[in-house]
C-alpha positions in Angstrom: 0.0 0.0 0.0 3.2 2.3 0.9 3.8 1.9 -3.1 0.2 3.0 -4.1 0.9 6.3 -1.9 4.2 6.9 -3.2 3.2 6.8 -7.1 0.3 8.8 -6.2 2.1 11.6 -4.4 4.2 11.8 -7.5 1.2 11.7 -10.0 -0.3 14.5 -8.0 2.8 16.4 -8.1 3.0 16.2 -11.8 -0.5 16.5 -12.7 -1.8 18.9 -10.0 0.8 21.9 -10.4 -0.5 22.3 -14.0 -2.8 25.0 -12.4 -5.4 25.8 -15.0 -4.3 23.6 -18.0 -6.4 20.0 -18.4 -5.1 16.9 -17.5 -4.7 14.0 -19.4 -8.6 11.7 -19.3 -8.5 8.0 -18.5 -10.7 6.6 -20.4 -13.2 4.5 -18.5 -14.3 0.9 -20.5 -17.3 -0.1 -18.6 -17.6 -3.9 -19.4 -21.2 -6.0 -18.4 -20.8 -10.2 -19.3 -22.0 -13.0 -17.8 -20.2 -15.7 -16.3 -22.6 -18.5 -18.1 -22.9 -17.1 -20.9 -21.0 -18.8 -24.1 -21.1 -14.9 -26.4 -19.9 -13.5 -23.3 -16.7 -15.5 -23.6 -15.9 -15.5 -27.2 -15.8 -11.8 -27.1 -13.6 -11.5 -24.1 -10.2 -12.8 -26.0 -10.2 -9.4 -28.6 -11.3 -7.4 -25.6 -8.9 -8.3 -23.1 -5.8 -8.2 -25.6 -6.6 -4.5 -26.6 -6.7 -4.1 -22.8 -3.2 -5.8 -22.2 -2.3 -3.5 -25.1 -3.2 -0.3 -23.3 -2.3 -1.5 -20.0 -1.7 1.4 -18.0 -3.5 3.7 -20.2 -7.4 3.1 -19.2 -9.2 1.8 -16.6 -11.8 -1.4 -17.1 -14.4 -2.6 -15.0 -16.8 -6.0 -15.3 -20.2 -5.7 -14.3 -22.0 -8.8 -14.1 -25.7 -8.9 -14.5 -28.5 -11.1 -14.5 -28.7 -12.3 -17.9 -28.8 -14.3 -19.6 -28.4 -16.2 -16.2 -28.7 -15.2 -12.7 -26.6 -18.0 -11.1 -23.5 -15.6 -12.2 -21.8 -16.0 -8.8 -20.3 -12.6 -9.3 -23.6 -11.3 -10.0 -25.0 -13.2 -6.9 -21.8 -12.1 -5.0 -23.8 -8.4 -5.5 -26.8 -8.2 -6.8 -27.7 -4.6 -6.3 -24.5 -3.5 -7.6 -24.2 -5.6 -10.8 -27.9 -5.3 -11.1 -28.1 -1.0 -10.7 -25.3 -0.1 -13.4 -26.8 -2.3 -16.2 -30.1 -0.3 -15.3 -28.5 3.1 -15.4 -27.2 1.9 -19.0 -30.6 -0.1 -19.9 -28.5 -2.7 -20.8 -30.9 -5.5 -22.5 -28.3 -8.3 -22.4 -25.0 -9.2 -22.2 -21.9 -8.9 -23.9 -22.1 -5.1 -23.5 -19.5 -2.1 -23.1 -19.4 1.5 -22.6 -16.4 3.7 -23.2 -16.7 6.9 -21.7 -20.4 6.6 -20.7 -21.1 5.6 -24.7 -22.2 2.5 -25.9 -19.4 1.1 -28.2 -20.5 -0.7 -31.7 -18.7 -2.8 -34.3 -17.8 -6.5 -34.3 -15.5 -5.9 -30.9 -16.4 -5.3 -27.9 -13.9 -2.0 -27.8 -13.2 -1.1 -31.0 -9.3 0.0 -31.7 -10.2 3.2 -33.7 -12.5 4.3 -30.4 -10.2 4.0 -27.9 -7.6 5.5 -30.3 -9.8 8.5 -30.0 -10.6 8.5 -26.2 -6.8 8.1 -25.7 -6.3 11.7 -26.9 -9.1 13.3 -24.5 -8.6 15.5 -22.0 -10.5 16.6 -18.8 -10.1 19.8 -16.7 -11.0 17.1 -13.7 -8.4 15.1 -12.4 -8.5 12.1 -10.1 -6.5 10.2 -7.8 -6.9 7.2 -5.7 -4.6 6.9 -2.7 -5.3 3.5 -0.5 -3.9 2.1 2.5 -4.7 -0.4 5.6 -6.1 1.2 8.2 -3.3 0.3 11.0 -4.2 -2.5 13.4 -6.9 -4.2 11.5 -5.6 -5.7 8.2 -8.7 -6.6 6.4 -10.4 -2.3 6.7 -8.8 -0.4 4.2 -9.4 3.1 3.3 -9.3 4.9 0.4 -8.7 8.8 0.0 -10.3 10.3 -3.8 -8.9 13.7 -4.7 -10.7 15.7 -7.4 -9.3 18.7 -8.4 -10.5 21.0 -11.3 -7.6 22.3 -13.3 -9.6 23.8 -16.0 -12.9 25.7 -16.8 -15.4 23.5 -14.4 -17.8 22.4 -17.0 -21.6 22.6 -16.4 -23.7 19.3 -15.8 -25.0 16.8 -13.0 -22.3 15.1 -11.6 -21.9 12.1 -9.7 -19.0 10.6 -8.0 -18.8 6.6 -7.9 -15.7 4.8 -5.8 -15.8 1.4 -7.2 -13.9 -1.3 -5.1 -12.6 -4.0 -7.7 -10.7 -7.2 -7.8 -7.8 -7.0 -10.6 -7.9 -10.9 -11.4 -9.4 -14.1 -10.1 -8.9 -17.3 -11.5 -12.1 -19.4 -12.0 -13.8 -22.0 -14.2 -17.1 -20.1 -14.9 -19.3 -22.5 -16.4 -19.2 -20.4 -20.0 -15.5 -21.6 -20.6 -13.6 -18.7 -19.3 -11.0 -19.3 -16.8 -9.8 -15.6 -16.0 -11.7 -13.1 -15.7 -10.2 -8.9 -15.4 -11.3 -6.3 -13.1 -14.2 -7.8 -11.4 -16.9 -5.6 -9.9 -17.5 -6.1 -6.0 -19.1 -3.4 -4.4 -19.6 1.0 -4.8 -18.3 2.5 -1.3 -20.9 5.2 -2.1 -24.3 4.0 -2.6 -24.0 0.3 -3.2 -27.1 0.3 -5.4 -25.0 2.1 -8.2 -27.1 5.8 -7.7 -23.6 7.2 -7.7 -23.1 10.2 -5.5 -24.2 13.6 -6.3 -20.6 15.7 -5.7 -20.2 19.8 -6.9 -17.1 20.1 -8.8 -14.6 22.2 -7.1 -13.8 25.4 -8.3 -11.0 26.1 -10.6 -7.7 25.4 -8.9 -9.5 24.0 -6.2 -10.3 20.5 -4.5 -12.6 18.3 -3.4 -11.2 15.1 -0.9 -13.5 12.2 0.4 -12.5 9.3 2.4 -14.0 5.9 3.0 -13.1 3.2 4.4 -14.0 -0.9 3.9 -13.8 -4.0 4.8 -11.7 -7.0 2.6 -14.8 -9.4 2.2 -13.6 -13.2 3.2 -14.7 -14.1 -0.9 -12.1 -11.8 -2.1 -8.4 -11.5 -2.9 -6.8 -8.9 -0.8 -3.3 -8.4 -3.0 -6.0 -8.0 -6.2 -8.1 -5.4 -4.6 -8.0 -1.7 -5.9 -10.3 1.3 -5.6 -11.7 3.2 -9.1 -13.0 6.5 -9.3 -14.9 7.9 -11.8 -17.3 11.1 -12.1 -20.2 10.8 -14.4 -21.8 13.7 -15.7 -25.9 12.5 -14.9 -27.5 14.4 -17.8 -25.9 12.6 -21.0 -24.0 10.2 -18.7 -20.6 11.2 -20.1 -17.7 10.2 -17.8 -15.5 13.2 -17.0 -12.9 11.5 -15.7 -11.7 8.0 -13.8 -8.6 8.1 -11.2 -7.1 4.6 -9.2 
């Protein structure tokens, strides 16, 4: 955890002096499958190798619900969660994903040419995640989300969701994957995925929010990380996303 606060000192150094320029946007690949579903997993091989491709450069996060089956056990592992985003995104079934807030199209599941384009983006937002253990209790964590406007504050409805996800976890899921990326687990704000309603700080200025949480006994503590994003209500553009 000493690591995560060190490189995220540093990216707020770099990225937080720039006083009134944008920062660089993350884009945001919001991903809903299904563990028993067989489309589900012949479109994850394309999408995971563009994400292996971009490592570093995005941030991805697997919803998981109900349909076509709701024995998921990561859907039944949180059922309001999985179950709230795919309503926010009136998502009718499943392979779906969103980049940015926008439905993606095409053969793929992330098209190369989008992301090309979202990679250029940038935000007058920025975001960072610093986590650590809360000392003398190994399994709470807590997790510290700066916002800080560095350009014109744009207009909107924004909401604030802090996303706690598990990196990897190995598993024989009845649809023939055996690895499945950046599983969903719970929202530290509002765990039936209403998102937080949050005022953008003023130019120059920020906004910090804690929260703490518990390591559930289901889940891999070394594969645990927090994700930020703020979504702008009204057209349900992402603004930005921070880990």
């Amino acid at each position: 955890m000493k690591k995560y606060l060190l490189l995220s000192s540093l990216f707020l150094f770099l990225a937080f002096s720039l006083v009134g320029q944008n920062v660089k946007k993350i884009p945001l690949v919001e991903h809903f499958s299904n563990t028993r579903c067989p489309i589900c997993a012949s479109k994850s091989p394309a999408l995971n190798n563009t994400l292996k491709a971009n490592e570093g450069k995005l941030h991805h996060i697997t919803y998981h619900p109900p349909y076509p089956y709701d024995d998921c056990i990561f859907y039944l592992a949180n059922k309001a969660g999985n179950q709230g985003r795919a309503n926010y995104y009136n998502v009718p079934g499943t392979p779906r994903a969103y980049l940015n807030g926008v439905k993606t199209s095409g053969s793929k599941l992330l098209p190369e040419e989008s992301l090309a384009s979202a990679l250029e983006l940038s935000s007058p937002v920025g975001i960072i995640v610093t986590e650590d253990v809360i000392a003398g209790n190994n399994t709470m964590h807590t997790a510290e989300i700066t916002l800080k406007t560095l350009g014109d504050k744009p207009d909107g409805n924004y909401k604030l969701y802090v996303a706690v996800v598990e990196k990897k976890i190995d598993y024989n899921a009845p649809n023939g994957e055996t690895v499945h990326h950046d599983v969903f687990r719970k929202f530290l704000n509002f765990n039936t995925s209403s998102g937080q309603d949050i005022a953008l700080p003023a130019k120059g200025d920020s906004l910090v929010l804690n929260f703490n949480f518990t390591i559930d006994n289901n889940w891999q503590e070394e594969e645990i990380y927090v994700l930020a994003f703020v979504q702008n209500d009204s057209d349900k553009s992402i603004l930005n996303s921070g880990t």
